[in-house]
C-alpha positions as semicolon CSV with decimal commas, in nm:
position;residue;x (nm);y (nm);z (nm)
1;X;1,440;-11,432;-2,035
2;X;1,616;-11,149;-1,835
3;X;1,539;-11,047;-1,542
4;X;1,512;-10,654;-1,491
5;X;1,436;-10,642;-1,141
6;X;1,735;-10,695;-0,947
7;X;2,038;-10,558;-0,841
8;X;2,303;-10,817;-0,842
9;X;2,545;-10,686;-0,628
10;X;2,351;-10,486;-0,375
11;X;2,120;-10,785;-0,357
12;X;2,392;-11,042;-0,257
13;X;2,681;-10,869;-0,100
14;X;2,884;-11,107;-0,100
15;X;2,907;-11,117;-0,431
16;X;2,963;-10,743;-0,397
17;X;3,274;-10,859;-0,182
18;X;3,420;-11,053;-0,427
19;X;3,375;-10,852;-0,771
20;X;3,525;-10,507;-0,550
21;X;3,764;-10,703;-0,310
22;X;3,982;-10,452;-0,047
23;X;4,155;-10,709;0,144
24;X;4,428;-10,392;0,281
25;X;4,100;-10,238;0,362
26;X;4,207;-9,944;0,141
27;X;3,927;-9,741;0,120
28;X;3,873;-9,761;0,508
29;X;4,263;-9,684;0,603
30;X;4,259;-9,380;0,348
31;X;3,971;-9,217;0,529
32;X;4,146;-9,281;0,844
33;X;4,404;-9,101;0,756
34;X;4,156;-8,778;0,640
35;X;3,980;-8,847;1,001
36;X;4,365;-8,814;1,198
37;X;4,493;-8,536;0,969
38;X;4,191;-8,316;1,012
39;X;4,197;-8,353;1,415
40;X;3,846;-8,517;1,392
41;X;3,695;-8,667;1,700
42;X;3,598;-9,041;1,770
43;X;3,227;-9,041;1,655
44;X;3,144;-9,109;1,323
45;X;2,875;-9,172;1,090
46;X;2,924;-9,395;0,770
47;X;2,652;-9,291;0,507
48;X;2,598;-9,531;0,233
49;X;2,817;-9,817;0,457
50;X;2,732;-10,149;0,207
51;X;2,832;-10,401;0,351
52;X;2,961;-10,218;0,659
53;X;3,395;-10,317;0,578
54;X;3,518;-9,952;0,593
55;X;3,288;-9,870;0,911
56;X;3,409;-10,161;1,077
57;X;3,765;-10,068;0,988
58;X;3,709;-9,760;1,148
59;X;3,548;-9,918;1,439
60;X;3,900;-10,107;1,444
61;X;4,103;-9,833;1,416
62;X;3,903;-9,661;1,787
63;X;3,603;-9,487;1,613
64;X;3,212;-9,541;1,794
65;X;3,070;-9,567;1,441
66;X;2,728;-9,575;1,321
67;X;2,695;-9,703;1,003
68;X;2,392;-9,609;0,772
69;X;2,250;-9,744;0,411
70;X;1,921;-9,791;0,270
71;X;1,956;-10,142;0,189
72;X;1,833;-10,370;0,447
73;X;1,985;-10,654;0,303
74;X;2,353;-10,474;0,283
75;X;2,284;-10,412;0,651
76;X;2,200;-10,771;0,808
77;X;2,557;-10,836;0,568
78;X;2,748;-10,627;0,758
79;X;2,608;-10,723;1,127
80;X;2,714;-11,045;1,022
81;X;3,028;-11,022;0,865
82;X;3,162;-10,691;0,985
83;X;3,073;-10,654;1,367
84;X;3,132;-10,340;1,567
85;X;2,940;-10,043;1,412
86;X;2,613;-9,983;1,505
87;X;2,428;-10,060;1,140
88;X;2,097;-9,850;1,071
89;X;1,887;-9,779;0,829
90;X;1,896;-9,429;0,641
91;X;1,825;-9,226;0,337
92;X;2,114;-8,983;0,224
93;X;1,861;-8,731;0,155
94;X;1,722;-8,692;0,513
95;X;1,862;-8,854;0,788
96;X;1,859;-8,712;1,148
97;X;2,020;-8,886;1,428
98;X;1,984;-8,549;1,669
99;X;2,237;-8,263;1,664
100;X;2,560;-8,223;1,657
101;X;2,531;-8,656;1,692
102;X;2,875;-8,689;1,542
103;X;3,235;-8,574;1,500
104;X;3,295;-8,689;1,132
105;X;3,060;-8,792;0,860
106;X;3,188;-9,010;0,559
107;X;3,005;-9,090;0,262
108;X;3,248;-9,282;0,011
109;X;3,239;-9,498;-0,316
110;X;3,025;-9,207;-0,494
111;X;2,741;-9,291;-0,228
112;X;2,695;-8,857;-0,236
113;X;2,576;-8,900;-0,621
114;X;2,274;-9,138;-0,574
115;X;2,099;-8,777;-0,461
116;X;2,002;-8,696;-0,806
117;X;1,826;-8,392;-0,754
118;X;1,926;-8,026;-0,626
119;X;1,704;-8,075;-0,344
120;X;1,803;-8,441;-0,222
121;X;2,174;-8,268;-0,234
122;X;2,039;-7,967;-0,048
123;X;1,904;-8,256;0,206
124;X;2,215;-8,462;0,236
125;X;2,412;-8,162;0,295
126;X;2,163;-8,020;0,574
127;X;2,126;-8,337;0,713
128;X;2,522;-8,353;0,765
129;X;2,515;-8,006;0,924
130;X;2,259;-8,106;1,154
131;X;2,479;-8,412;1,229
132;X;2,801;-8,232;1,337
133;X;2,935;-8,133;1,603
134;X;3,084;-7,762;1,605
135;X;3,444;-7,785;1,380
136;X;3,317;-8,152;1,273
137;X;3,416;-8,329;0,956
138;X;3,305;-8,426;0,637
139;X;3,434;-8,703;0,466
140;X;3,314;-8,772;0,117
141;X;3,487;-8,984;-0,204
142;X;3,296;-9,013;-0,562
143;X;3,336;-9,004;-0,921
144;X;3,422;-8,660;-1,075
145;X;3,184;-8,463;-1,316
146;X;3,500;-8,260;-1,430
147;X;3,644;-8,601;-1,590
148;X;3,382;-8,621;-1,857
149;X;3,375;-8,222;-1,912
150;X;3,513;-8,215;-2,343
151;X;3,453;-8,558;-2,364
152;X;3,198;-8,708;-2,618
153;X;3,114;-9,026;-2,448
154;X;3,271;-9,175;-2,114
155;X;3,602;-9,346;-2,157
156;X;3,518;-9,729;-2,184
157;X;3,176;-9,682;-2,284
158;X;3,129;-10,085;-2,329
159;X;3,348;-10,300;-2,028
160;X;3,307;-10,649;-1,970
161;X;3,420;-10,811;-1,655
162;X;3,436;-11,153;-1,514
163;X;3,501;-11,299;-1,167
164;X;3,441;-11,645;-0,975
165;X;3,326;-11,699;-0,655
166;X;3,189;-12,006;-0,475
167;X;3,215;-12,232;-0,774
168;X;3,002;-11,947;-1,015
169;X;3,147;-11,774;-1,252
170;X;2,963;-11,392;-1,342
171;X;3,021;-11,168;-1,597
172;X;2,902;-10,826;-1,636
173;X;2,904;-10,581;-1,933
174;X;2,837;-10,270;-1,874
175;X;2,734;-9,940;-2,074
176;X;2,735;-9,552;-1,950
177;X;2,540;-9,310;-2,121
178;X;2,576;-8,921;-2,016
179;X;2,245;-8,720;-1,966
180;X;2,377;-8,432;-1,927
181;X;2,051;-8,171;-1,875
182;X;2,039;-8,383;-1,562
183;X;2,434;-8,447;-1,495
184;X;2,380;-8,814;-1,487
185;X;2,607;-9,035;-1,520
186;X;2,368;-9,364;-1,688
187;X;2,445;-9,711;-1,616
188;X;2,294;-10,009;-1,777
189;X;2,444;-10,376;-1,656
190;X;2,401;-10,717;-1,765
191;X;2,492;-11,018;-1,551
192;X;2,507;-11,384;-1,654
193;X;2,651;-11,682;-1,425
194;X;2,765;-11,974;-1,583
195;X;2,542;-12,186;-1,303
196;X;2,198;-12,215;-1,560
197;X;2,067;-11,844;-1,409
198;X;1,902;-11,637;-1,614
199;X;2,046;-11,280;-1,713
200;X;2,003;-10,968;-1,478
201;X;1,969;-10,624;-1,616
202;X;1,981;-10,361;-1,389
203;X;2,010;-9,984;-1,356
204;X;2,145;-9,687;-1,233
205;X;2,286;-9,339;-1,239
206;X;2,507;-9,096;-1,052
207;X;2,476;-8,809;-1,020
208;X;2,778;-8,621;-1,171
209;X;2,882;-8,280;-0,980
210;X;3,177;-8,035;-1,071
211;X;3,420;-7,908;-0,815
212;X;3,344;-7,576;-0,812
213;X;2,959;-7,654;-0,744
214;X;3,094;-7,883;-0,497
215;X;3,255;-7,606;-0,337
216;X;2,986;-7,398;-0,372
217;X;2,739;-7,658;-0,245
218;X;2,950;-7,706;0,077
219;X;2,971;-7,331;0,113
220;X;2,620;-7,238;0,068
221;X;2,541;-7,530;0,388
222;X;2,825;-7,401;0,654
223;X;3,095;-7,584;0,555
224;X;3,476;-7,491;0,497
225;X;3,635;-7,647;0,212
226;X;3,964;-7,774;0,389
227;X;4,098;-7,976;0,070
228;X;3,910;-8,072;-0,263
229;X;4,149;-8,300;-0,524
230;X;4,128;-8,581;-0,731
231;X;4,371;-8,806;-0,533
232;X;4,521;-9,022;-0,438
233;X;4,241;-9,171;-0,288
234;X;4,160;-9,582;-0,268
235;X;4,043;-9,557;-0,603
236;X;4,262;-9,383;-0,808
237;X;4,549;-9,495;-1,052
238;X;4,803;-9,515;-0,854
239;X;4,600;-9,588;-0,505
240;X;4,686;-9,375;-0,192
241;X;4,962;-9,463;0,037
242;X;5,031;-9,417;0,438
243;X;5,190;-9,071;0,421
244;X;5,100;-8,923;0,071
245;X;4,997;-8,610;0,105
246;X;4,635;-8,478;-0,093
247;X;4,695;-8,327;-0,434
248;X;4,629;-8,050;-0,583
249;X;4,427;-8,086;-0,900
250;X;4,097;-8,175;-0,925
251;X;3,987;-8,288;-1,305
252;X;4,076;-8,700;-1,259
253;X;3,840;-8,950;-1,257
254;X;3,762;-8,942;-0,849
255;X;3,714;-8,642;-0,668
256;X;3,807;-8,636;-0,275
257;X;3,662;-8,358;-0,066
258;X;3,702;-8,253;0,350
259;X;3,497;-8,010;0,460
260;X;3,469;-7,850;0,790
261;X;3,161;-7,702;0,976
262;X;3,182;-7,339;0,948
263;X;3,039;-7,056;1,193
264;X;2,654;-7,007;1,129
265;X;2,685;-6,716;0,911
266;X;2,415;-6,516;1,034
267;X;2,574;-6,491;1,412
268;X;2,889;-6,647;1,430
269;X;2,803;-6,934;1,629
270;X;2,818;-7,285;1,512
271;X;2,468;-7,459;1,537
């Protein structure tokens, strides 16, 4: 019997740890580097955090970082195992921790596309104005809609993957499906663990944006588009190193954006 009710990862991080490893702390030195290039200041707020290792590199690095995700069980992780950030709970789509709370807010590891609709996007992206401080930053990392533009069915439609950890051994096979009259990106993934466990089944989708509505998106919400590319970034082929500078095309398979709060349109005066 499987179970369908789960979500094996997000459920047990530390098996979420150990199937997406960053021992270099990749991801968290990367957006380091966006938060020192871009002049932003030392408060930040981590949206979609897991299990808090890129907030807590930040906190490393000097930030005061809040750290926000939905799942309460991601969050007692990260107290745990990745002290420093204050860890709260959140939903992308409407958060408010008071105005102009924070200096920089990062979202990364496509946590932007679990707002499915126009109007949790519309949310989010209010939600980070309301968040910023005048000239503050946004920091956000994600897969790219433009990769699957042409394309009949996404590249690797059927991937199978194995890893060990604590004696267990899991492997996953996973399946994406476009819907594309509601740019989703469909996932469907089966777990089994060699330990007598029955098989998980779980599901999800991401919502898959384009850069130009991207841009647009930003635009609409007071935001200045300071750089928009598909890498490097910690998750592209090859990674981003200390000192690479952001690139200039945007149709890859990750799409990296920094945005800056804009004057309020209206009167010139930032919120």
């Amino acid at each position: 019997m499987t179970d369908r009710t789960g979500n094996h990862l997000t459920d047990r991080p530390e098996l979420y740890e150990a199937r997406f490893p960053d021992p270099g702390r990749l991801a968290g030195r990367w957006t380091e580097d966006c938060l020192r290039r871009y002049g932003a200041g030392p408060r930040v707020l981590d949206l979609g955090c897991g299990t808090g290792r890129d907030a807590a590199h930040l906190h490393r690095a000097g930030r005061r970082v809040t750290a926000a995700d939905l799942s309460d069980t991601m969050l007692t992780h990260a107290r745990a195992h990745h002290p420093g950030p204050v860890y709260t709970r959140a939903d992308l789509s409407q958060f408010d921790f008071g105005q102009q709370a924070f200096d920089a807010v990062v979202c990364l590891d496509s946590s932007l596309l679990y707002c499915h609709t126009n109007r949790q996007l519309d949310g989010f992206m209010a939600s980070c104005r309301r968040a910023l401080a005048p000239g503050g930053l946004l920091v956000a990392e994600m897969r790219n809609g433009a990769y699957f533009l042409g394309r009949d069915e996404p590249p690797g439609t059927t991937a199978a993957a194995r890893f060990t950890f604590d004696g267990t051994t899991y492997r996953s096979v996973t399946r994406l499906r476009l819907d594309r009259g509601a740019q989703l990106l469909r996932r469907t993934r089966t777990w089994t663990a060699d330990d007598g466990s029955p098989p998980v089944e779980e599901s999800s989708a991401w919502r898959l944006l384009f850069p130009q509505e991207l841009r647009h998106l930003l635009t609409a919400h007071g935001f200045d588009v300071l750089a928009l590319h598909d890498g490097p970034g910690p998750r592209t082929e090859p990674a981003w190193r200390p000192g690479t500078a952001p690139g200039t095309t945007a149709d890859g398979d990750r799409l990296h954006v920094i945005a800056r709060t804009t004057a309020h349109p209206a009167t010139g005066e930032h919120p």
